[in-house]
C-alpha positions as CSV (number, residue, x, y, z in Angstrom):
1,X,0.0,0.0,0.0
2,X,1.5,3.4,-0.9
3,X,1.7,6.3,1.6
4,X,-1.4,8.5,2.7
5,X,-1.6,11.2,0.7
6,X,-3.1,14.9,1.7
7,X,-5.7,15.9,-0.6
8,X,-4.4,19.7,-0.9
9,X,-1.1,17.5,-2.5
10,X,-3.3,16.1,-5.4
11,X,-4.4,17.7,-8.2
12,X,-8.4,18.4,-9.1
13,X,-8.7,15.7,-12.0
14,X,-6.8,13.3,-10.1
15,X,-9.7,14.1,-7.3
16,X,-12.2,13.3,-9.4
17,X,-10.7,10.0,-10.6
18,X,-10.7,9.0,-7.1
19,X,-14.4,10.3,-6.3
20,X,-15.5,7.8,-9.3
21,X,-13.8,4.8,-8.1
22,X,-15.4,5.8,-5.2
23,X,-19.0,5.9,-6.4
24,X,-20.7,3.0,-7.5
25,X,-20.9,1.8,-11.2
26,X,-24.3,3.4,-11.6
27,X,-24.3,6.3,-10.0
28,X,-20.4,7.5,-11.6
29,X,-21.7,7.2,-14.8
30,X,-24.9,9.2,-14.0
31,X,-22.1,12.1,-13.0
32,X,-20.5,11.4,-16.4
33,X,-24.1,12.3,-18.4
34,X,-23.4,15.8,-16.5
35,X,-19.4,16.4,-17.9
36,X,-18.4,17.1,-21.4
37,X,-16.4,14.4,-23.3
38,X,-13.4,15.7,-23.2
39,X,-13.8,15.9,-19.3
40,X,-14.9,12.2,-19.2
41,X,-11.9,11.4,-21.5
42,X,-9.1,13.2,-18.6
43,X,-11.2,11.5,-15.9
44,X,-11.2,8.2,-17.5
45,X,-7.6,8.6,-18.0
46,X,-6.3,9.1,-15.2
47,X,-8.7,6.6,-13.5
48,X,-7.0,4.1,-15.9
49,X,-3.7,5.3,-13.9
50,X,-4.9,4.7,-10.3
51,X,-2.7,2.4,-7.9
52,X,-1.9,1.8,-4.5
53,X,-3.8,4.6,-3.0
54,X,-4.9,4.2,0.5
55,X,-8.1,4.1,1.8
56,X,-8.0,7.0,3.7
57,X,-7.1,9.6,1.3
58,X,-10.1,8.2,-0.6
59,X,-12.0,9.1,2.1
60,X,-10.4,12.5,2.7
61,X,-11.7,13.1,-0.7
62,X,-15.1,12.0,-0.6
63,X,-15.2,14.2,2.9
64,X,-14.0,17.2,0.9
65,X,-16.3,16.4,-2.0
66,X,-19.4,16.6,0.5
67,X,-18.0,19.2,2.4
68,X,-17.8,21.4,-0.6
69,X,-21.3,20.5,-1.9
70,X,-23.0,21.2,1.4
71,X,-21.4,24.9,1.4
72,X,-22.6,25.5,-2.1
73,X,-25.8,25.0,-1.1
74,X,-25.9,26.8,1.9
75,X,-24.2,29.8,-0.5
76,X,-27.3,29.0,-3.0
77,X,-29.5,29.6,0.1
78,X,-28.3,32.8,2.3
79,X,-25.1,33.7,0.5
80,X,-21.5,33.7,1.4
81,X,-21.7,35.3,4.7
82,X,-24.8,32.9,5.5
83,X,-22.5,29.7,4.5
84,X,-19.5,30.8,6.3
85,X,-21.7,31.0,9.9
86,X,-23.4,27.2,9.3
87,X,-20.1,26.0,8.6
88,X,-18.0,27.7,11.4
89,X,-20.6,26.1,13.6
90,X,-19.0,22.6,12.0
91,X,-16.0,22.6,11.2
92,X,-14.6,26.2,13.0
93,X,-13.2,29.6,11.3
94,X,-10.5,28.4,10.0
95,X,-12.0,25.3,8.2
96,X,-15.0,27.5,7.7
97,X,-13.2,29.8,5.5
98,X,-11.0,27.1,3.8
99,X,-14.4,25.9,2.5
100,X,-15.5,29.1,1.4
101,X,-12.8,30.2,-0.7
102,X,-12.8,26.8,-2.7
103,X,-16.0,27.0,-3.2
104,X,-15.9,31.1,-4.8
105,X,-12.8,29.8,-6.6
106,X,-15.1,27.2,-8.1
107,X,-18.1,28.5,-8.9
108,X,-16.0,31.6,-10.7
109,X,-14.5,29.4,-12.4
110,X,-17.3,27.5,-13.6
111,X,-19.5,30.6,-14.5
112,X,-16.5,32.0,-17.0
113,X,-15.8,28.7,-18.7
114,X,-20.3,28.9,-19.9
115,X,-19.6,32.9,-21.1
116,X,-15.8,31.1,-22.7
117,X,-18.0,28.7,-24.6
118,X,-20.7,31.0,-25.7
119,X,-20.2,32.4,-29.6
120,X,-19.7,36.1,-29.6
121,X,-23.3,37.0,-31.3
122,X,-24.4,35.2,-28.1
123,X,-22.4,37.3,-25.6
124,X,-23.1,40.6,-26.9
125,X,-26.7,39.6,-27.2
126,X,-26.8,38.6,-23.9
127,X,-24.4,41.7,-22.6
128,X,-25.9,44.5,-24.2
129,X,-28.6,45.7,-21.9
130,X,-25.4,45.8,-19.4
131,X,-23.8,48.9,-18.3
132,X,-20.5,49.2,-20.0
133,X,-18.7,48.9,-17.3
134,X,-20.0,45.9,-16.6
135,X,-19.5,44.5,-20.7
136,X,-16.0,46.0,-19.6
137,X,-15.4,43.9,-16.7
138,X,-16.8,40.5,-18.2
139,X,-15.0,41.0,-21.4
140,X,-11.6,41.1,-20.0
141,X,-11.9,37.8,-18.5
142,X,-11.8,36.3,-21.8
143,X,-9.6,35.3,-24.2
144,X,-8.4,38.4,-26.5
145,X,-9.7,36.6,-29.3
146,X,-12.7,36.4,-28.2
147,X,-13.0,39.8,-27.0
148,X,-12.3,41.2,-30.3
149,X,-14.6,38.8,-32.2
150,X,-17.2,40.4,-28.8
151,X,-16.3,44.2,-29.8
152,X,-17.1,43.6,-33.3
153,X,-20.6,42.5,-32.4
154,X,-21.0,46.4,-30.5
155,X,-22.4,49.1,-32.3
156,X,-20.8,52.5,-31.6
157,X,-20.7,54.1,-29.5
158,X,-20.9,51.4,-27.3
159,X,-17.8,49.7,-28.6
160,X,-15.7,52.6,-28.0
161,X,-16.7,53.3,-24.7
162,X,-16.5,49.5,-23.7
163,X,-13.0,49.2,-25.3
164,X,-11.6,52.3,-23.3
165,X,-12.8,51.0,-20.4
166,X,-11.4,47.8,-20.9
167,X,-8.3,49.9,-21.1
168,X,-8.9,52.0,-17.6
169,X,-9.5,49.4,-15.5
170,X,-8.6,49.3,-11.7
171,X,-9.6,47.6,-8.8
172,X,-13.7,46.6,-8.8
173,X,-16.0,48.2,-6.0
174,X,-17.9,45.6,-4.5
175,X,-21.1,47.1,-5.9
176,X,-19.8,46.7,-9.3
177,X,-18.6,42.7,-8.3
178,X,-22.4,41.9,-7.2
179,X,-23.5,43.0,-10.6
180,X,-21.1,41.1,-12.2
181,X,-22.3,38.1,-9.9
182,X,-25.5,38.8,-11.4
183,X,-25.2,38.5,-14.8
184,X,-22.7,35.6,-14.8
185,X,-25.6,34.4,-12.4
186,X,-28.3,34.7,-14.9
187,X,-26.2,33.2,-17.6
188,X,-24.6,30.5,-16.0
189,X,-26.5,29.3,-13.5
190,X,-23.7,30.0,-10.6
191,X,-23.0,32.5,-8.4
192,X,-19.6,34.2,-8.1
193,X,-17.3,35.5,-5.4
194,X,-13.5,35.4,-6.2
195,X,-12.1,38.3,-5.5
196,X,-11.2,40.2,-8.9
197,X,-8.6,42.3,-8.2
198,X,-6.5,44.1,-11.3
199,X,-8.2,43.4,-14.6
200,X,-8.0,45.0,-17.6
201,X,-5.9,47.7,-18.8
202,X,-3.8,49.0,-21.7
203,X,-1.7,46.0,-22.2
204,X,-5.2,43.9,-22.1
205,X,-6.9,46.2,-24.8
206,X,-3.7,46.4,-26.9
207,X,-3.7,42.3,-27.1
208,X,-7.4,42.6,-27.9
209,X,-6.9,45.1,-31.0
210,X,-4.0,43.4,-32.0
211,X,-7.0,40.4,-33.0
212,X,-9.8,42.8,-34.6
213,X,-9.1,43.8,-38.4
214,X,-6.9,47.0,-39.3
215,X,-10.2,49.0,-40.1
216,X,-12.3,48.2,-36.4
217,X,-8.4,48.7,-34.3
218,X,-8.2,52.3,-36.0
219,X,-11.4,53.2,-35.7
220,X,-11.9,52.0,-32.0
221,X,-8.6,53.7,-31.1
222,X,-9.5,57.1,-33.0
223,X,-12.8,57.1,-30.4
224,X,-10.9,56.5,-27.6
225,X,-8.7,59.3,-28.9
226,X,-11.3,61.6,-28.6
227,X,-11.8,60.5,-25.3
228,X,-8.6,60.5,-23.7
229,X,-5.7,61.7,-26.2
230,X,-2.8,59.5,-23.4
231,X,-4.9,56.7,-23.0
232,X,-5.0,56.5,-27.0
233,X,-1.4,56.9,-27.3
234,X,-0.2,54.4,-24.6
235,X,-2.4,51.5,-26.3
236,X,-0.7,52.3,-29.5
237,X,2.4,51.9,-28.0
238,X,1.7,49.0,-26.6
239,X,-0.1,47.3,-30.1
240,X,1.8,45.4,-32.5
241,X,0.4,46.2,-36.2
242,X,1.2,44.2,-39.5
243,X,2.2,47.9,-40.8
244,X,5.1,48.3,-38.2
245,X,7.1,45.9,-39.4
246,X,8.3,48.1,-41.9
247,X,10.3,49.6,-39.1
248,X,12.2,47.1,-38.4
249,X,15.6,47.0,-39.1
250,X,16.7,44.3,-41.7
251,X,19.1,42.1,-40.0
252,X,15.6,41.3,-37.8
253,X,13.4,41.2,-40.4
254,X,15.6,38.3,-41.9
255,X,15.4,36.4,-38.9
256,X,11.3,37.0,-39.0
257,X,11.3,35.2,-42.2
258,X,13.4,32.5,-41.1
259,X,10.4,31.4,-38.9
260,X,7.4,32.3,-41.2
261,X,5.2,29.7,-43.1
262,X,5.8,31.3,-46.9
263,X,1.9,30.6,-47.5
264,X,1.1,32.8,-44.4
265,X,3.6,35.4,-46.1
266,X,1.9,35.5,-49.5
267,X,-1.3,35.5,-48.1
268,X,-0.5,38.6,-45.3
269,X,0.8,40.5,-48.0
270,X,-2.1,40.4,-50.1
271,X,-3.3,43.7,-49.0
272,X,0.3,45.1,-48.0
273,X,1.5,48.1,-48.9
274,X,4.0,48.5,-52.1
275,X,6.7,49.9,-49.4
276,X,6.4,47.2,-47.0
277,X,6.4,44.8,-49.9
278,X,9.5,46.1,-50.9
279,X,11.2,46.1,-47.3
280,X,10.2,42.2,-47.3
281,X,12.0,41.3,-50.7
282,X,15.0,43.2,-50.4
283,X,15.8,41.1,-47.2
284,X,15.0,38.1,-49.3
285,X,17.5,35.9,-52.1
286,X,16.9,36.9,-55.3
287,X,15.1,33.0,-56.0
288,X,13.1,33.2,-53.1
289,X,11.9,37.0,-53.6
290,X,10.9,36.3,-57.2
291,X,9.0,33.0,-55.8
292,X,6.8,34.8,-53.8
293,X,6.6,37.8,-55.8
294,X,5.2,35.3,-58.5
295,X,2.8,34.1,-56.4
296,X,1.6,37.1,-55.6
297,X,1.3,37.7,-59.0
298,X,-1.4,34.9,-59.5
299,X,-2.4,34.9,-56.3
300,X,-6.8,34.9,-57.1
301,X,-9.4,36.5,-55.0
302,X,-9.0,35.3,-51.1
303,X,-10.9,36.2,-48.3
304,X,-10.1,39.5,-46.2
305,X,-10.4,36.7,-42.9
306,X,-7.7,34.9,-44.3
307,X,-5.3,37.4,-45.1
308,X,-5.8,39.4,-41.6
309,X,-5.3,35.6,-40.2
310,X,-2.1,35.2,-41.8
311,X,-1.1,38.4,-40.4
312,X,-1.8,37.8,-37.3
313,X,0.3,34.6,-37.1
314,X,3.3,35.9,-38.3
315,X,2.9,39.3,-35.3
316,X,2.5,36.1,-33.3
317,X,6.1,35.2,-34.4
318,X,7.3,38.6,-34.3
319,X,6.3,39.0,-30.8
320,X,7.6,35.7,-29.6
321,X,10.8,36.4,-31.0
322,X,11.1,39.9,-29.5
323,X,9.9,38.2,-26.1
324,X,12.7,35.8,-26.3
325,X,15.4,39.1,-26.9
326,X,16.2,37.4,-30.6
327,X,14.9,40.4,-32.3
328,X,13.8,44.6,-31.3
329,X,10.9,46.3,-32.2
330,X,11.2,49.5,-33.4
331,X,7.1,50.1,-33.4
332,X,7.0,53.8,-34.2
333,X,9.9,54.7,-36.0
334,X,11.9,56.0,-33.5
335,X,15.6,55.8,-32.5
336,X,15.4,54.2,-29.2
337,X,15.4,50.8,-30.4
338,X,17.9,50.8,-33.4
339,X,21.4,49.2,-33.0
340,X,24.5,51.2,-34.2
């Protein structure tokens, strides 16, 4: 028989593994019907990998199983503060409030992963009686991606005023919090109570412009220009555009192209301009500039999705190399980042 093992030392699917073996046939796979199949798949997995655990960690995690579903409820009935004074009558504070933070952890987590797997006509539709603010807050717990496909679906001026608030972020008052627990509420089907602390902000919008299309980036940006003339000017700073890389310097811009798919390059310069063509085939061979510039050449009609996709991949390698020091950015034409 191996060791006991404390439950805080194993990790949530490996939890659940042991919760199933725990269950009987029947009723585990009536929790299955409940998971998506990718969930099933881990579970199953690593249920295929369980050995010599002792009895009594499966217990502890059955205990903590219960434990945990008895506070939700008690959250579901009274709220947090409600929960927290049943359980200290049980368990005391400090167990109490162990409970209670796992539980807010989980049911946070829960609520963002339905609004994560919602389309963004869905969101919008759902977020646009909201206060911006609150479109503001929700929005910048998603994926950039799917915050810019979520801007798109705004009309002005609602878009701008969400976006520079996405930018302007800070800490969330708890009045603002219980709204948000409302709406993930009403959505979900969970109530929420982690603690959001700072959200948001320049680099968060920049990441999120850096995914919409040239046209929606500028004209989101020159509304938030009109707003706030710094604000505007610190996001730029902070965005990576398909334009800039004309201002980089060569020796960098061959190293780009070392890493580049050349189908993702043909496609992403589709639309370029003549000048940043130019920049890209002078720091090609003659063969392999004339390659591409032939392709170009009969290069048919392609869709504007594809070509701003193709773009976007290769700022993805430009930024990865910069993050890894192989290469500078010299994003505005400047002199601070040039070598001598």
């Amino acid at each position: 028989m191996g060791r006991e093992i404390k439950t805080v030392d194993l990790p949530g699917l490996q939890k659940a593994a042991l919760l199933m073996i725990a269950l009987n046939v029947e009723n585990a796979a009536e929790v299955f019907k409940h998971l998506d199949s990718s969930e099933v798949e881990l579970i199953s997995t690593e249920i295929s990998k369980v050995k010599n655990i002792p009895s009594q960690t499966v217990d502890a995690v059955m205990e903590e199983f219960y434990t945990m579903v008895t506070a939700r409820e008690y959250v579901l009935e009274g709220g947090l503060e409600f929960a927290q004074a049943v359980l200290e009558k049980s368990f005391g504070f400090n167990r109490a409030v162990e409970i209670i933070e796992k539980v807010k952890n989980l049911t946070t987590l829960r609520g963002f992963d339905v609004l994560k797997k919602a389309d963004s006509a869905q969101l919008i539709s759902f977020l646009n009686k909201e206060h911006p603010q609150t479109i503001a807050l929700i929005l910048s717990h998603l994926h950039p991606d799917q915050t810019a496909e979520a801007l798109k679906e705004l009309g002005e001026p609602l878009r701008t005023d969400v976006a520079y608030r996405i930018a302007t972020l800070g800490k969330i008052s708890p009045q603002t919090l219980k709204q948000i627990e409302k709406v993930v509420d009403e959505m979900a089907g969970l109530n929420m109570g982690q603690s959001l602390s700072k959200i948001g902000g320049l680099k968060s919008l920049a990441a999120v412009l850096n995914r919409t299309s040239v046209s929606l980036s500028k004209e989101i940006l020159m509304g938030i220009e009109q707003k706030d003339v710094d604000v505007a000017g610190e996001i730029k700073r902070l965005m990576f555009m398909f334009d800039d890389i004309i201002n980089i310097q060569d020796k960098d811009i061959q190293k780009i192209l070392r890493e580049v798919d050349r189908k993702d390059l043909a496609l992403s310069l589709k639309i370029a301009d003549e000048k940043l063509k130019q920049k890209i085939f002078s720091n090609m061979s003659e063969r392999a500039s004339d390659l591409l510039k032939e392709e170009l050449q009969y290069m048919g009609m392609v869709k504007l999705k594809e070509v701003e996709s193709a773009q976007a991949k290769i700022i993805d390698v430009i930024k990865a190399l910069e993050e890894n020091g192989e290469i500078a950015l010299n994003i505005r034409g400047g002199n601070e980042d040039i070598y001598v």
